[in-house]
N, C-alpha and C positions, 0 to 999 in steps of 0.2 A: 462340275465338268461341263455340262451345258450353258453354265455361264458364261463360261471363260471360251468354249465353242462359238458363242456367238457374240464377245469382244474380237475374236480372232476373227471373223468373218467382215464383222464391223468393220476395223483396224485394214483387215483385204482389201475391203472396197473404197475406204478412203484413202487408203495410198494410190489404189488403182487411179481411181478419177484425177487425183491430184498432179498426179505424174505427166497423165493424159491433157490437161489442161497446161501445166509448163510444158510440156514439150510442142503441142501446138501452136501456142502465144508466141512461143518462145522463135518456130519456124516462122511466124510471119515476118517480127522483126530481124530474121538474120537474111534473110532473104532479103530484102529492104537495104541492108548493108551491103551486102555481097554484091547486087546492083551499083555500088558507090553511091544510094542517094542517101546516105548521113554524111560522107566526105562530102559531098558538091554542095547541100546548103552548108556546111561548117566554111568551107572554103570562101563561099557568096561571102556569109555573116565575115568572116578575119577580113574580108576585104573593102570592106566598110570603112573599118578603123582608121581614124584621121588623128594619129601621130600623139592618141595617150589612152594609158594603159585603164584609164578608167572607165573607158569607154568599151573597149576591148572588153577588162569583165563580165560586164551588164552584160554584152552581148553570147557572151561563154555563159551566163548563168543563164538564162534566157532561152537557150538554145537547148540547153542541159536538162533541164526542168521539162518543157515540153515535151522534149522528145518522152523523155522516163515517163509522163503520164500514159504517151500511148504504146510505150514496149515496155523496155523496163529496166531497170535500175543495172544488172550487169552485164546489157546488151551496150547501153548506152557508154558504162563504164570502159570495157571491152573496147568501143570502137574510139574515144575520145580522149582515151592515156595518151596513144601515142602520137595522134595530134598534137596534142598540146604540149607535150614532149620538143616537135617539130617545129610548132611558128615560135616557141620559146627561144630557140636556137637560130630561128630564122632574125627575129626580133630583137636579137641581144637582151633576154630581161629574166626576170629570177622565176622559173616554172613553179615554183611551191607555193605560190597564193590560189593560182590556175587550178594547179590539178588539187591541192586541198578543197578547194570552192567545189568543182567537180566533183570529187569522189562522196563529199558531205549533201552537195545539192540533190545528185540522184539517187542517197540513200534516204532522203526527206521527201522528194517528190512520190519516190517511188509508195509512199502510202496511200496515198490518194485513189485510186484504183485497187480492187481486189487483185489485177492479174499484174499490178507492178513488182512481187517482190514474191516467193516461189512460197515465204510464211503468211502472207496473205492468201493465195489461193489456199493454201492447206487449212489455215483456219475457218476462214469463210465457209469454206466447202463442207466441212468436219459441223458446223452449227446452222447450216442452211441460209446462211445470209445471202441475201440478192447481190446483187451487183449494184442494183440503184439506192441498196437502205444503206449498202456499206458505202455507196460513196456521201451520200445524204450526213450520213453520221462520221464520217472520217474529214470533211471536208473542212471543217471549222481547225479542229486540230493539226493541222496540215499545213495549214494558212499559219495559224502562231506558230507553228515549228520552224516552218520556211523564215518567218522575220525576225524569228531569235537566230539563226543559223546564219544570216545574211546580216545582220546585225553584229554579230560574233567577228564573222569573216570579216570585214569592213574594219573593224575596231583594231585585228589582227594583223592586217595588211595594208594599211594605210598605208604606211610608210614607202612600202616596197610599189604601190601602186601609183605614187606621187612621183617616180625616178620616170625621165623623161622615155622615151622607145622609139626604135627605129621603123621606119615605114616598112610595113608587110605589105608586101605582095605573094602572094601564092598563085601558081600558074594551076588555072580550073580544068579540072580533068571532067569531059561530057561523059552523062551519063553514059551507061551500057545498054541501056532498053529502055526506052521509054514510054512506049507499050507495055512491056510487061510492070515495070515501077506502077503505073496507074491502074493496072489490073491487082497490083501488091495493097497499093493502096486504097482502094475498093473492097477490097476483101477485109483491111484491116478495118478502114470505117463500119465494114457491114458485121464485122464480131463486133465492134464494141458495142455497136445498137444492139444488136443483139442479145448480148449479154446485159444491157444496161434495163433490157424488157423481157428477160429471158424468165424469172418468177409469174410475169402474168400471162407468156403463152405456154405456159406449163414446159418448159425445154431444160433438161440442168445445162447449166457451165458449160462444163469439159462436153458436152454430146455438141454446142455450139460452135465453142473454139475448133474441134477436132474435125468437123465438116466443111468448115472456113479454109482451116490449113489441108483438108483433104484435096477440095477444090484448084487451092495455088496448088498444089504441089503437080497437079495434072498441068497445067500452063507451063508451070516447071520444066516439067519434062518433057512436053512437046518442045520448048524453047529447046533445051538440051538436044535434043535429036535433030530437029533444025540448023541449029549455029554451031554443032559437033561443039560443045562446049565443055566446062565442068562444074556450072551450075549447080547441079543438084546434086553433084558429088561433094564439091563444098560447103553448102547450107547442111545438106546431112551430117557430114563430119564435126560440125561446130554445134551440133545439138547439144543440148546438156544430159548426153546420158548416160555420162559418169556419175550424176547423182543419184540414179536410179536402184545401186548396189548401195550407197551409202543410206538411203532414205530408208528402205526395206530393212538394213541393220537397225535404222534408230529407232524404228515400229516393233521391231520382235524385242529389242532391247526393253523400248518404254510397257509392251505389255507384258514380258517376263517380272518388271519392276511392282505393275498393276496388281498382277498374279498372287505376288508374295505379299504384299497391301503396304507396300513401302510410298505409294501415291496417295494412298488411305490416309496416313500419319501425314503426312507432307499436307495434303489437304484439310488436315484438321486445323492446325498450324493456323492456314491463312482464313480460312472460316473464323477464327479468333481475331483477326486484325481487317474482317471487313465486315463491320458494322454496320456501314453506312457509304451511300453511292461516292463518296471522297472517301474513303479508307477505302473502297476495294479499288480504286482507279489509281492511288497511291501506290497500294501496294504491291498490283500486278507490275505494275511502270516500273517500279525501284526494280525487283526482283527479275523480273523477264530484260533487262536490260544490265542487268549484271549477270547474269544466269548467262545472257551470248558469248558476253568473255570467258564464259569458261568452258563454256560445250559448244558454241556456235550455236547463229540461231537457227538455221533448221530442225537441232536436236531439242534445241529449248522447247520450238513451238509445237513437238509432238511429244513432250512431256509434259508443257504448261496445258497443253490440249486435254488431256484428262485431269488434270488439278481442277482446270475449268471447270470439267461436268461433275464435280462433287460440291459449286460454288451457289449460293444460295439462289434458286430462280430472280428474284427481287435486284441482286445485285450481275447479274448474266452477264450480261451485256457492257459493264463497267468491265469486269475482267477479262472478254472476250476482245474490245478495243484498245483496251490500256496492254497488253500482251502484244498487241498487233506492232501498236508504237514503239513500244520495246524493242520487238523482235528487229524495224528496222532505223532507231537512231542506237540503239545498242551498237551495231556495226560501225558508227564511227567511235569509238571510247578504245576498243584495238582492232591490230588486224584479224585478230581470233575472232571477230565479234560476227564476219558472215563472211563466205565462201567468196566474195564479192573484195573482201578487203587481201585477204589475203595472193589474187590473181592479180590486183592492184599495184600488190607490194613487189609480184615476180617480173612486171612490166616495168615499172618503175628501175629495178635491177637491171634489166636489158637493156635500157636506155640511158643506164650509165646515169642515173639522176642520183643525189644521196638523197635520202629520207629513207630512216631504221625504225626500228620498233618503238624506239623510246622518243625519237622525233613525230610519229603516229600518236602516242599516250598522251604527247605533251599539247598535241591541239584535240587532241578529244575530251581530255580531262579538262581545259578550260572549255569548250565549246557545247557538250552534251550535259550539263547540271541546268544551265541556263536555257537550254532548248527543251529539257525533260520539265523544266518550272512552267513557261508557259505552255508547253502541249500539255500539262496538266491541268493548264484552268480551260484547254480548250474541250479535255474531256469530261469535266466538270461540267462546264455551260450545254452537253448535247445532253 
C-alpha cells in the first residue's frame, strides 16, 4: 500500500508539472497567433511566389518547420489548415500535397524540442531530461526524419507540383499590436533560453515556462483593459484544457494497470527483445508507433512511461527517445495516431476538402516505414 501510495503521488506530480508546462508553452504561442503574426509572415512568404508551385512548397515547408520548433506542432497545425485550404482556392491548384507536407512536417519538427509536442514534455519531464541534453540527442534523428519525410513528399507529389498555378496575391492584413507581438516574442525567446539552461541554474521546466506565460498574460491584460478588446478572452478559451480530464484518465487508468502488474508482464516482454542499444531503439520505435494508432499517443506515452522504468539502466535512454520518435511520426500512419490528426481531419471537413481516413492510411503507410528506417539509424548513431 505504501508503494502504490507513492506511484500515486509520483504519477500527481507528473501530471501536475506536465500539464503546467503545455498549458504555458501552449499560451505563448496562441497569443502569437491571436495577434495575427503567423497569418502576416504566412501571407509575406505566399507572396513571394513567382508563378510555380515548387517554389510555393519549399516555402510552406520552411515556414512549417520553423515555426513547430518554437511552439509547436498543433498550434501551428491549428493555424495553417485553413490557410492553405485558402491560397489553394485562391490559386486554382490541388490542396493535398500542401496540407499532407504540413500536417507530416510539423509532426516531424515538432521532435526537436522537449516543449514541441505535449508527449515530449511528458516524457522528458517524467526521466529529468534537460532541455539542452534532449535537444543535443534528438537533433541528429530529427534531421534524417525530416529528409526521409521531404524525400517521400517530393517523390509523392511531383506530379501535382509540376501543373502550372495562378498568381497569388493575398491582400496583407497589419498586425494588431506590434508592441505587444515583440513583448510575445521576448518572452518566448526568454523561455526558450531559459529552458534550454534551466538544468544548470537549478530551475525545472514547467516553474520556467509558467512565469514566462505568467508575465505575458499580465501585458495581456493590461492591453485588454486598454483597447477594451478580447484578447485574453480568446487566447484563454483556445487553451488546451480539454486535455487536462483526458490526461488525468490515462494516469489513473495506466497506474490502475501498474497496480495489477499488467505493465510488469508487458515489461518483461520487451526486456527480452532489448539486448542491445539497436534492439531496444527497434523496439521501442516499432511498438510506440504502432501502439499511437491504437490508444493515441498521449495514452501510449504514459503507459510506455512506466514500461520505460522497468528497462535496463544500460539501455534508458535508447527506449526513452525511440518512444519519443514514435510518439510523434506515429501521428502520421492515421488520424488516431495524435489528437493533432484527428482536429486536422475535422478542419479539413469544414473546408469542404475530401481526404478520409483511408486517403490519411494511404500516405502514411507509404511515408512512415521509410522515415521510421532512417530516424532509426539516427538513434543508432547518438
Amino acid at each position: 500500500r505504501l508503494s502504490f501510495s507513492s506511484q500515486r503521488l509520483k504519477f500527481s506530480c507528473q501530471c501536475s508539472f506536465s500539464i503546467c508546462l503545455l498549458i504555458s508553452i501552449s499560451f505563448l504561442s496562441i497569443v502569437l497567433d491571436e495577434l495575427g503574426f503567423f497569418n502576416f509572415i504566412s501571407v509575406k512568404a505566399i507572396n513571394l511566389v513567382k508563378n510555380s508551385q515548387w517554389s510555393l512548397f519549399f516555402i510552406i515547408y520552411f515556414l512549417v518547420a520553423t515555426l513547430t520548433i518554437f511552439t509547436s506542432n498543433d498550434i501551428v497545425i491549428l493555424t495553417f489548415t485553413p490557410f492553405i485550404c485558402y491560397f489553394a482556392k485562391k490559386g486554382k491548384i490541388n490542396p493535398i500535397p500542401y496540407l499532407v507536407m504540413e500536417f507530416i512536417n510539423a509532426n516531424t519538427y515538432s521532435m526537436l524540442l522537449s516543449i514541441g509536442n505535449p508527449t515530449n514534455i511528458y516524457l522528458s519531464s517524467s526521466f529529468n531530461v534537460s532541455f539542452l541534453t534532449y535537444f543535443v540527442k534528438m537533433l541528429l534523428p530529427t534531421i534524417f526524419a525530416s529528409l526521409a519525410s521531404l524525400l517521400m513528399l517530393v517523390l509523392l507529389f511531383r506530379r501535382d507540383l509540376n501543373k502550372p498555378i495562378s498568381t497569388i496575391r493575398i491582400e496583407e492584413i497589419p498586425l494588431k499590436n506590434k508592441k505587444l507581438i515583440i513583448i510575445n516574442l521576448i518572452h518566448l525567446a526568454l523561455a526558450t533560453i531559459l529552458l534550454a539552461i534551466s538544468n544548470y541554474i537549478n530551475l525545472e521546466m514547467w516553474l520556467v515556462a509558467l512565469v514566462c506565460a505568467s508575465s505575458l498574460l499580465i501585458f495581456v491584460i493590461i492591453h485588454t483593459i486598454r483597447e477594451h478588446d478580447s484578447l485574453a478572452k480568446y487566447t484563454i478559451k483556445r487553451l488546451p484544457f480539454n486535455l487536462i480530464p483526458f490526461l488525468i484518465s490515462m494516469f489513473t487508468i495506466v497506474l490502475c494497470l501498474n497496480y495489477q502488474g499488467v505493465i510488469l508482464k508487458i515489461s518483461s516482454l520487451f526486456i527480452k527483445l532489448s539486448n542491445s542499444n539497436a534492439q531496444t531503439s527497434l523496439t521501442y520505435l516499432i511498438s510506440s508507433t504502432l501502439a499511437c494508432n491504437l490508444i493515441n499517443n498521449i495514452p501510449m506515452t504514459i503507459f510506455f512511461s512506466n514500461i520505460i522504468n522497468c528497462a535496463s539502466p544500460l539501455y534508458l535512454n535508447n527506449a526513452i527517445y525511440a518512444t519519443i520518435v514514435g510518439s510523434n511520426i506515429g501521428a502520421y500512419l492515421t488520424p488516431i495516431g495524435a489528437l493533432a490528426g484527428i482536429m486536422w481531419m475535422s478542419i479539413l471537413k469544414k473546408q469542404d476538402i475530401k481526404y478520409n481516413f483511408l486517403s490519411f492510411i494511404k500516405y502514411g503507410i507509404i511515408i512512415v516505414p521509410v522515415v521510421m528506417i532512417f530516424t532509426y539509424l539516427g538513434l543508432i548513431l547518438i
